[in-house]
C-alpha positions as CSV (number, residue, x, y, z in Angstrom):
1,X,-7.6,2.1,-32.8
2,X,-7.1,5.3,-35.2
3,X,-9.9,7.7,-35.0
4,X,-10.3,7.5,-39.2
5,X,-12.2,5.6,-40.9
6,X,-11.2,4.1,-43.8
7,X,-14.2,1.7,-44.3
8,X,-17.3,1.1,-42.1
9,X,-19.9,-1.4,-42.5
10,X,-23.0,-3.0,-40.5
11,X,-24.8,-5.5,-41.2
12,X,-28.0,-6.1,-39.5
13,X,-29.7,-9.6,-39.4
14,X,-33.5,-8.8,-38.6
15,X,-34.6,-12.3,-39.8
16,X,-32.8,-14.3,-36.4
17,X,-34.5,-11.0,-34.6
18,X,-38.5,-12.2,-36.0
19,X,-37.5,-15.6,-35.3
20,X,-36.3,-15.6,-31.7
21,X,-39.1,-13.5,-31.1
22,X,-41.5,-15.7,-32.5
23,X,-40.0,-18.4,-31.0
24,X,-40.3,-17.0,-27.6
25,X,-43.6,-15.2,-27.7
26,X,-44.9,-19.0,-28.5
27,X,-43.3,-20.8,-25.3
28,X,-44.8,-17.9,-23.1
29,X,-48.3,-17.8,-24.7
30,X,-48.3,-21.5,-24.1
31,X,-46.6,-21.0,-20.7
32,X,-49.1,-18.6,-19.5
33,X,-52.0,-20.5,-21.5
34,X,-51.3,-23.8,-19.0
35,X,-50.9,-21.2,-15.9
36,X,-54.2,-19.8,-16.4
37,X,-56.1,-22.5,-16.9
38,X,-54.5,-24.6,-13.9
39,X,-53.9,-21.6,-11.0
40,X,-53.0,-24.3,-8.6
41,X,-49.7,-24.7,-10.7
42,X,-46.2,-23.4,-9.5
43,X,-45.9,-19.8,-11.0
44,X,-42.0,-20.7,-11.2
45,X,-42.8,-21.8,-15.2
46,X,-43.5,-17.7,-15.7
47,X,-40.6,-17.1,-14.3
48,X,-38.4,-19.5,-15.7
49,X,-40.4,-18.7,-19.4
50,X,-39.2,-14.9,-18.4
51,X,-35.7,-15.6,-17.4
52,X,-34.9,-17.5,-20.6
53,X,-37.1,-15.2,-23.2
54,X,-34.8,-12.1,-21.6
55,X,-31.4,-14.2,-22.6
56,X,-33.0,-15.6,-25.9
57,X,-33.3,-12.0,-26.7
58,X,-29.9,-10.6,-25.4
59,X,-28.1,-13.5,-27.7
60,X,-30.5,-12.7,-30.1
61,X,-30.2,-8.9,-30.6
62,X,-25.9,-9.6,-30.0
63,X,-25.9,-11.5,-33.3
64,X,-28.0,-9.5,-35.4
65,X,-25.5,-6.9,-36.3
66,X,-22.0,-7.8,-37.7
67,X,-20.1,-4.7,-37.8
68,X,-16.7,-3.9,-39.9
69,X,-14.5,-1.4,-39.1
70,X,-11.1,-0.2,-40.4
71,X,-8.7,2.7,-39.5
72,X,-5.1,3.4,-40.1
73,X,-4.4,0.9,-37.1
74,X,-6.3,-1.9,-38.1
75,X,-9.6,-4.1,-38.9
76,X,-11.8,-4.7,-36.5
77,X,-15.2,-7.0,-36.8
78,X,-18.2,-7.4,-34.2
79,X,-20.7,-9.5,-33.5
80,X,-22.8,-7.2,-31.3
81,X,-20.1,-7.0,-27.8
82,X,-17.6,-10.4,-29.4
83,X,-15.2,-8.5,-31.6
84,X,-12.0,-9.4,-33.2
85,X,-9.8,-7.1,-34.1
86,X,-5.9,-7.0,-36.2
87,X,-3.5,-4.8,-36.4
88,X,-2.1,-4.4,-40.2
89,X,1.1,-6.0,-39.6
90,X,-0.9,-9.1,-38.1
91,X,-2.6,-9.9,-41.8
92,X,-0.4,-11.5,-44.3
93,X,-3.0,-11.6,-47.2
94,X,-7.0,-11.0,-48.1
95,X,-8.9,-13.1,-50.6
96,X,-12.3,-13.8,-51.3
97,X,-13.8,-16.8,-50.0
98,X,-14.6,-19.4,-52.3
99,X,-17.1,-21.6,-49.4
100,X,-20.5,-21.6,-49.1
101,X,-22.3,-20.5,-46.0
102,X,-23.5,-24.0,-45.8
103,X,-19.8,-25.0,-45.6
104,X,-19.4,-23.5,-42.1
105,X,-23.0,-25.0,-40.4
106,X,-24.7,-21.4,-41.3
107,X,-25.2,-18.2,-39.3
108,X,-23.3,-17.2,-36.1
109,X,-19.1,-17.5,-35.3
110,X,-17.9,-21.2,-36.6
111,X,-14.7,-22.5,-36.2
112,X,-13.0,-25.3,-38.0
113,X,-10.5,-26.7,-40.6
114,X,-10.0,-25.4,-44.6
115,X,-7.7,-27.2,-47.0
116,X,-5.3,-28.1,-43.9
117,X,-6.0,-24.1,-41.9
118,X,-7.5,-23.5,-39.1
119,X,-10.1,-20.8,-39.2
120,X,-12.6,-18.4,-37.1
121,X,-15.5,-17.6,-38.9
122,X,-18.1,-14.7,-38.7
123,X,-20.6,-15.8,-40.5
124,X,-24.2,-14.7,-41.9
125,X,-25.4,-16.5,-44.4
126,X,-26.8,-13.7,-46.8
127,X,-23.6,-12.0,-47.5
128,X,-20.2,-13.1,-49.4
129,X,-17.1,-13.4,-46.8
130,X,-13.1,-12.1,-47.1
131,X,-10.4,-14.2,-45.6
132,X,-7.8,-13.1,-43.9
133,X,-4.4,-15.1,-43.8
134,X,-3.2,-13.5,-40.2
135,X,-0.2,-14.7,-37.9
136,X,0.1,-14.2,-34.2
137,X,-3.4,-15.7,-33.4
138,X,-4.8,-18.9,-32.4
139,X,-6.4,-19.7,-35.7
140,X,-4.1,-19.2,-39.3
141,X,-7.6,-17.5,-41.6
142,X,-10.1,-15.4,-40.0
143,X,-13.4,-15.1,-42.5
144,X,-16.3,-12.5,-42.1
145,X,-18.9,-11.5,-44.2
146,X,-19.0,-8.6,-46.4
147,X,-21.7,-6.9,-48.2
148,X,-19.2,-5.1,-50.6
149,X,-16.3,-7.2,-50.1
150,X,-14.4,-6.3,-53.5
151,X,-14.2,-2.2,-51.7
152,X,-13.5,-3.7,-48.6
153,X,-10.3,-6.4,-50.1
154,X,-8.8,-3.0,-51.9
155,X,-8.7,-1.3,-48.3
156,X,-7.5,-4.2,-47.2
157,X,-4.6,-5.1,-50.0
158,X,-4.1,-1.3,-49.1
159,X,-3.2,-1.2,-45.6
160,X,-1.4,-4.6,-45.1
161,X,3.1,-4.0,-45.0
162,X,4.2,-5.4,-48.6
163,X,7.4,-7.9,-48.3
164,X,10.5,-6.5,-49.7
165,X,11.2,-7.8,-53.2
C-alpha cells in the first residue's frame, strides 16, 4: 500500500484483555492451589495450565486492537496479525450499518448472511460499523467498526472510481 495516510484509526479493546486475564490467573491459582496441596500429583496440570494461559493471551492481545488504515491504494483493517485489505477499485459503495452488534453474535470476526448478502464482519461491540459493498472476494459486504465512521465514509465515498453517467 501507498505510504500516505489518508485516515488511521485503532481501536483498542482492554475489556477482553482484563477478562482473559482474569479468566486465566483463576484456572492457574486453582491449578497450582490443587498441586500444592497434593505434591504426589502429576506436575503436567502446571504445564498444561501454562501452555494454554500463554495462547489464551496471544488470541487475547491479537483481538484487542482493530486497526483501520487507508492510503491512496486502498483500505486496509486488522485484527491484531488477521488483516483484510481492498484496493479502491475492489469497493462498489460504503454505508453505515444499520445492525446491532448483537446481530452478528458480538465481539471478534463473524461471518454470515444480510438481507440475501453474504458478509465478513469485524466486529467490537462498542463502536458503530461501515459496510462495504466490494466485488472480487469471497463474501459480497465486508463490515468493521468505526469510532468516527461519518470521517471515515467521506474518505471512503472519496477514494472509490465513480461510474460514468
Amino acid at each position: 500500500m501507498s505510504s500516505v495516510i489518508l485516515y488511521e484509526e485503532t481501536i483498542t479493546w482492554r475489556l477482553i484483555i482484563a477478562l482473559v486475564l482474569g479468566v486465566l490467573c483463576f484456572a492457574a491459582a486453582v491449578t497450582t492451589f490443587a498441586y500444592v496441596n497434593d505434591p504426589s500429583e502429576d506436575p503436567i496440570a502446571l504445564v498444561v495450565i501454562a501452555i494454554v494461559a500463554a495462547a489464551g493471551m496471544g488470541i487475547a492481545l491479537n483481538f484487542s486492537r482493530l486497526s483501520i488504515k487507508a492510503t491512496f491504494d486502498g483500505i486496509s483493517v486488522a485484527f491484531g496479525r488477521i488483516r483484510t485489505s481492498f484496493r479502491w477499485d475492489q469497493i462498489e459503495d460504503c454505508y453505515l450499518d444499520q445492525a446491532s452488534s448483537l446481530r452478528y453474535g458480538g465481539f471478534g470476526i463473524r461471518g454470515g448472511r444480510v438481507d440475501g448478502k453474504t458478509r465478513l464482519v469485524y466486529n467490537i461491540t462498542s463502536a458503530p460499523r461501515l459496510v462495504l459493498k466490494v466485488k472480487g472476494a469471497k463474501y459480497d459486504e465486508f463490515a468493521f467498526s468505526t469510532k468516527r465512521p461519518e470521517e471515515l465514509m467521506r474518505v471512503i465515498k472519496g477514494q472509490i472510481p465513480q461510474p460514468p453517467l
